[in-house]
C-alpha positions as CSV (number, residue, x, y, z in Angstrom):
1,X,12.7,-8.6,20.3
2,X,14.7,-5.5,20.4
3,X,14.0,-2.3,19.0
4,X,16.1,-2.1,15.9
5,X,14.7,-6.0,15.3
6,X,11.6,-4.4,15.5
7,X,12.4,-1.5,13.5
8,X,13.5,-4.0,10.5
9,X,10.5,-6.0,10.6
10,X,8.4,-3.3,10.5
11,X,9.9,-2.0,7.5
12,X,10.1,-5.3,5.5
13,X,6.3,-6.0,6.8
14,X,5.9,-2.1,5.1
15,X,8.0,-3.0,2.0
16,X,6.6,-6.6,1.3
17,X,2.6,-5.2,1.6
18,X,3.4,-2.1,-1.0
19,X,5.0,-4.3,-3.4
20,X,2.1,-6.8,-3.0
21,X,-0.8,-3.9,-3.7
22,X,2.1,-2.4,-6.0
23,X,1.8,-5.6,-8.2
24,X,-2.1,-6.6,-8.0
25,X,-3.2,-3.5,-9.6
26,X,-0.4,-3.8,-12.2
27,X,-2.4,-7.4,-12.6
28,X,-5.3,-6.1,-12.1
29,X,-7.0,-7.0,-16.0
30,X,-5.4,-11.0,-15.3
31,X,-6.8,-11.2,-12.1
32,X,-10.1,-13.4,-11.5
33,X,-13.2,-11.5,-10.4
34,X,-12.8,-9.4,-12.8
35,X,-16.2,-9.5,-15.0
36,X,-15.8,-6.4,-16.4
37,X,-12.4,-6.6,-17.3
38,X,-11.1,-3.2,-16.0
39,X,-7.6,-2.6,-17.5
40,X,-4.5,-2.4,-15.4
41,X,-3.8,0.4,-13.5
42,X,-0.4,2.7,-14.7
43,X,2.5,2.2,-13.0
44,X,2.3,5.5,-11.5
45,X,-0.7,5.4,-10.1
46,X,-0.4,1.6,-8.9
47,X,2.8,3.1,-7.1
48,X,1.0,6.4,-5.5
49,X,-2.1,3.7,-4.3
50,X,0.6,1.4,-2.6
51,X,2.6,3.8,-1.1
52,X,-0.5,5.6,0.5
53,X,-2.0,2.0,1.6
54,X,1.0,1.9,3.5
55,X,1.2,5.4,5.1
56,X,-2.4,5.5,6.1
57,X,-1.1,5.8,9.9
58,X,0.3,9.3,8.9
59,X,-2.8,10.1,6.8
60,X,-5.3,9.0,9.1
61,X,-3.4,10.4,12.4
62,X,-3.1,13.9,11.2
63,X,-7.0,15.1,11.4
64,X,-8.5,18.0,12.5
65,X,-9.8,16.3,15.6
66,X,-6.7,15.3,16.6
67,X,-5.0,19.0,16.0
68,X,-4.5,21.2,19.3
């Protein structure tokens, strides 16, 4: 696999697992195991949770351990 092969399935990969978190939270009252039937999440908050699900590298790699 080359590098820009790489590079594109890491992004789809990326792309594919916010829209999936993106769209069970918009879900999230016609989901089952729901037994308290929490209403669906807005669509901006559904879309700042699935964006930072998939920047947690950046979030978690910038700590103030790992500062010099």
């Amino acid at each position: 696999m080359s590098w820009t092969q790489y590079a594109i399935a890491l992004l789809l990969f990326n792309a594919l697992g916010a829209l999936v978190v993106f769209r069970y939270s918009g879900l999230q009252f016609w989901l089952p195991l729901n037994p308290q039937a929490f209403v669906n999440v807005s669509p901006d908050s559904s879309f700042n949770s699935a964006v930072s699900f998939v920047n947690q590298y950046e979030l978690a790699r910038d700590t103030p351990a790992n500062r010099p």
